[in-house]
C-alpha positions as CSV (number, residue, x, y, z in Angstrom):
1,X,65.1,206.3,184.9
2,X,66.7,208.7,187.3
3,X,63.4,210.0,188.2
4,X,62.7,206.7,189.2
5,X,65.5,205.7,191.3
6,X,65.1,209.2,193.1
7,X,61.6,208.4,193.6
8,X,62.0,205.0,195.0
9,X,64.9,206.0,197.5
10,X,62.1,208.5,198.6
11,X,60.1,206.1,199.1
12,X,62.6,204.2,200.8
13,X,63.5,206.4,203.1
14,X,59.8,207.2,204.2
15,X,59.4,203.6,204.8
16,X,62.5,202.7,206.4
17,X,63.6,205.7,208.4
18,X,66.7,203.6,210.2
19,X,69.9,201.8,208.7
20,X,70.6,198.2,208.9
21,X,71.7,198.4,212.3
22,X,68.8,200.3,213.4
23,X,70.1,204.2,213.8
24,X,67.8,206.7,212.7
25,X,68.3,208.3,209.5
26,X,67.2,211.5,210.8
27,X,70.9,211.2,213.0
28,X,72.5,212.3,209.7
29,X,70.6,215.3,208.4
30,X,70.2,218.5,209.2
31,X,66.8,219.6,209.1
32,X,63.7,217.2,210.1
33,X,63.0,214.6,208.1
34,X,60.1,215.4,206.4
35,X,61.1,218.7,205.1
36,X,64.8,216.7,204.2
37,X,62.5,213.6,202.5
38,X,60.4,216.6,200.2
39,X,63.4,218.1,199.0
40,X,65.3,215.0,198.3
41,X,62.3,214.2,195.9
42,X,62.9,217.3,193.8
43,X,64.9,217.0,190.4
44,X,67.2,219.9,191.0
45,X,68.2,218.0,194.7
46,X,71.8,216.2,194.4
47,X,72.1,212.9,196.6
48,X,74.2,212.6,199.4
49,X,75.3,209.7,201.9
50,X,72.0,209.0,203.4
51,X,70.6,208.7,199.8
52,X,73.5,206.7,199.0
53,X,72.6,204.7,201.9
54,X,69.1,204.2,201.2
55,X,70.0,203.2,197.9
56,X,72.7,200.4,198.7
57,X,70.0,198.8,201.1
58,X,66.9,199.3,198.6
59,X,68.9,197.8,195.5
60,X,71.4,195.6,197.2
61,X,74.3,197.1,195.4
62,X,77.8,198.7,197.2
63,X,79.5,202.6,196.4
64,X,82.9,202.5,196.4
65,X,83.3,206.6,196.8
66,X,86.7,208.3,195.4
67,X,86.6,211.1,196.4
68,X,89.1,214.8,195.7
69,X,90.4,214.5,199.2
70,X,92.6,211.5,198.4
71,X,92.5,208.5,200.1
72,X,91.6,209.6,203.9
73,X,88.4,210.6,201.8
74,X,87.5,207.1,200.5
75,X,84.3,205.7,201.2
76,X,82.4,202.3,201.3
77,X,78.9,202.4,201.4
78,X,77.1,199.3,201.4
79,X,74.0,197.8,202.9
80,X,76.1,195.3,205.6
81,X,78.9,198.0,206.2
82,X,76.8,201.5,206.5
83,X,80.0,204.3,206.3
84,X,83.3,202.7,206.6
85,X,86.6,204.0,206.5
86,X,88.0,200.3,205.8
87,X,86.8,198.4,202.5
88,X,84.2,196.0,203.3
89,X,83.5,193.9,200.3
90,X,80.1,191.5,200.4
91,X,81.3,189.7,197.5
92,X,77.7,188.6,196.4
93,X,77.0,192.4,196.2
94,X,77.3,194.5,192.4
95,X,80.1,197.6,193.0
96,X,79.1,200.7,191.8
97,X,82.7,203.3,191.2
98,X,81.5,206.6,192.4
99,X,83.4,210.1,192.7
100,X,83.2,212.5,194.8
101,X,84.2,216.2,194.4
102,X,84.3,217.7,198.2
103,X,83.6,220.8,199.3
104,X,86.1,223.5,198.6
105,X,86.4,227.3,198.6
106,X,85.4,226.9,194.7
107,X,82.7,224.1,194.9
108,X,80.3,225.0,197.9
109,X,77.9,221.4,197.5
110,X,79.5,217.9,197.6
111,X,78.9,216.5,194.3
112,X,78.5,212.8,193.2
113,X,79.6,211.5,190.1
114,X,79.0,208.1,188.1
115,X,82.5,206.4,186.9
116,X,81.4,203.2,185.9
């Protein structure tokens, strides 16, 4: 099943290169998009905030992101909201608990973790 839901964010993403409110995915990456889209699709690739994105809109769910910075480094992420500091609850939308281990010294990738 992961390989699945990695594949159809992909996909996703190929197909809908702009957020709900119609800014360019590519705005939050990097590198360009089709070399960011490829290595997204490989197995060994973690997710980050534009595949959480992508997700939230393609499933119709919400991220609720705790995250080792402590609260200034909570995050929302939902399909209506995009980013936001504040908690934006669409009540008709399924939360998923999500943490989030920053960046550090020790830990040089962001890292996602399920904690439903």
């Amino acid at each position: 099943m992961p390989d699945e839901v990695r594949a159809n964010v992909v996909s996703f993403l190929r197909s809908n290169p702009v957020t709900t409110d119609n800014t360019p995915f590519q705005n939050f990456i990097e590198c360009d998009c089709s070399i960011y889209l490829e290595k997204m699709s490989q197995r060994d690739s973690y997710g980050d905030h534009v595949t959480l994105q992508a997700a939230a809109q393609l499933y119709g769910v919400q991220f609720l992101l705790m995250s080792t910075l402590g609260p200034e480094g909570t995050r929302f992420i939902s399909s209506a909201s995009e980013v936001c500091d504040s908690l934006q609850v669409c009540n008709d939308k399924p939360i998923l608990l999500l943490g989030h281990f920053a960046e550090t010294n020790v830990l040089m990738k962001e890292h996602y973790v399920s904690l439903s």
